[in-house]
C-alpha positions in Angstrom: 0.0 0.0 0.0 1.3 3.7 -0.9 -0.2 6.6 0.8 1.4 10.1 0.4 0.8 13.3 1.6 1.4 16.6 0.6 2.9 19.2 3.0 3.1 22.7 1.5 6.1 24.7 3.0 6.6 27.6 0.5 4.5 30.5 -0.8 4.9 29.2 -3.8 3.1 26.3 -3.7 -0.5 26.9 -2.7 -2.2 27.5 -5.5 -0.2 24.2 -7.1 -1.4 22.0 -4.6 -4.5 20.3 -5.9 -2.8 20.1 -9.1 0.1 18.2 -7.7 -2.2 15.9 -5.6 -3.4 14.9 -9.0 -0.3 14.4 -10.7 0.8 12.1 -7.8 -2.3 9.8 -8.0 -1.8 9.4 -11.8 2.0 8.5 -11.4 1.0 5.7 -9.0 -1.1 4.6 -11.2 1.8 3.1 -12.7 3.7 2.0 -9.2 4.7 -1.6 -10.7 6.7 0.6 -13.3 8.2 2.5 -10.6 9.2 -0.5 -8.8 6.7 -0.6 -5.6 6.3 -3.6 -4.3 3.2 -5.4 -2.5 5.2 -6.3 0.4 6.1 -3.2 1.6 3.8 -0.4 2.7 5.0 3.3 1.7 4.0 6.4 3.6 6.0 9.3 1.3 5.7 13.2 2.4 6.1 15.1 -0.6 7.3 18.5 0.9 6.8 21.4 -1.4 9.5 24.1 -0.3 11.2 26.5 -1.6 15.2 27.5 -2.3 15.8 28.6 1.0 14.7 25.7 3.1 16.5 23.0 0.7 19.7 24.4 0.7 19.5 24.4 4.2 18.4 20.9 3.7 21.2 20.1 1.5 23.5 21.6 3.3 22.5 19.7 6.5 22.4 16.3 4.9 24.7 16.4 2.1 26.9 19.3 3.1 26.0 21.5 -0.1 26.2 24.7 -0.2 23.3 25.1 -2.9 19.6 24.6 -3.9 18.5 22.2 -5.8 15.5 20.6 -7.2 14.7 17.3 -5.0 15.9 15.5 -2.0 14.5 12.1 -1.1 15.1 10.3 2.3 13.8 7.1 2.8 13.8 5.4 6.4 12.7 1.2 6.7 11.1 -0.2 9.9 10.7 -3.5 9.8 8.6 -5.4 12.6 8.0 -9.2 13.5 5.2 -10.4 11.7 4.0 -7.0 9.8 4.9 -6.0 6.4 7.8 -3.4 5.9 7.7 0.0 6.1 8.8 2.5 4.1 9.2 6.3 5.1 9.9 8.9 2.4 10.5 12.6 2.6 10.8 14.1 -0.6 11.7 17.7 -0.4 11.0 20.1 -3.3 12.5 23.5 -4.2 9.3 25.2 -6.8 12.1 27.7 -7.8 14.6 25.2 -9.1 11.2 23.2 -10.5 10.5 26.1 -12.9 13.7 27.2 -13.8 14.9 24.0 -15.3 11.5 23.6 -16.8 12.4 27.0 -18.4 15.5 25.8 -19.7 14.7 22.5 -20.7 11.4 23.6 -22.6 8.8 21.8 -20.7 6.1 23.1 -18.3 6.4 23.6 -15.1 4.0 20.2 -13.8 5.3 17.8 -16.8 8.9 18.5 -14.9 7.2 18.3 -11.8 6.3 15.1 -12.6 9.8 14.0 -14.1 11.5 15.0 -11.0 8.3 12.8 -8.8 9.3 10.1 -10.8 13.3 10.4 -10.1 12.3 10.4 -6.4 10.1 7.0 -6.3 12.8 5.4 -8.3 15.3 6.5 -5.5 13.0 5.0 -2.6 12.8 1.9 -4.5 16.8 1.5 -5.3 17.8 2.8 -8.1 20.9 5.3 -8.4 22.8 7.8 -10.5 26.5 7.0 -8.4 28.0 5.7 -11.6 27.4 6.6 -15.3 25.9 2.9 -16.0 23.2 3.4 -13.3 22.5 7.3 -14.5 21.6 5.9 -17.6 19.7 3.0 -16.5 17.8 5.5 -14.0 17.1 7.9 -17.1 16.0 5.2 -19.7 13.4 4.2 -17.4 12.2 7.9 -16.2 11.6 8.4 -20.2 9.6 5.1 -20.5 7.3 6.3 -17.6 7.4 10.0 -18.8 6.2 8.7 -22.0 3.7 6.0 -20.6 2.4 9.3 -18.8 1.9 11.1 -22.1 5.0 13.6 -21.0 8.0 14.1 -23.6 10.6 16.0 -21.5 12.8 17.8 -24.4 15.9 17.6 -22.3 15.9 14.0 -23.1 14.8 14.2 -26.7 
């Protein structure tokens, strides 16, 4: 089971909210694409923030100096007898969200969605620490993207 909630920590998000709950429920839709599985339940926070609060973030956790689009934490509990748990925070900075949407010619929810994507991939294991596993990780963001309807141009 995958339940999520959406926790809205930026001025910039408010009026996005709704939208975004939306755009979650459709990608998980897809979860067996995205690599959930049955035997573990998921409770993700997606955190909508803003620059200032996840380069703190980043800073804390990664000791990086800078914004950036999405940070994903991911905590098991496992318990005699009950299925695994997953906890996910996935933090998101609106203000690196519509600038690379800018650059890479997409709107700002279709990148929205890309960058969703990237995080569930994360809490179910996949990586970008070596160039094999980046590419691996970005074939199958472009499969779902396109499953979704979504062509993201900065992978065209």
């Amino acid at each position: 089971m995958i339940k999520f909630t959406v926790i809205c920590k930026s001025k910039h998000w408010p009026a996005r909210v709704k939208k975004i709950t939306s755009i979650v429920k459709k990608i998980l839709k897809i979860k067996k694409d995205l690599k959930f599985r049955q035997a573990i339940n998921y409770n993700c926070n997606i955190i909508l923030t803003d620059n200032k609060l996840i380069k703190k973030i980043n800073y804390k956790f990664r000791k990086k100096k800078q914004p950036t689009d999405v940070l994903t934490f991911v905590s098991e509990i496992r318990k005699k007898n009950l299925k695994k748990l997953k906890i996910c925070d996935i933090f998101i900075s609106a203000e690196i969200i519509k600038k690379d949407a800018k650059r890479n010619h997409t709107t700002f929810y279709d990148h929205f969605t890309h960058i969703l994507i990237h995080s569930f991939l994360h809490i179910n294991g996949f990586n970008h620490l070596k160039n094999k596993d980046y590419y691996k990780m970005i074939k199958k963001e472009v499969l779902i993207l396109k499953k979704l309807g979504i062509i993201n141009s900065a992978f065209k």
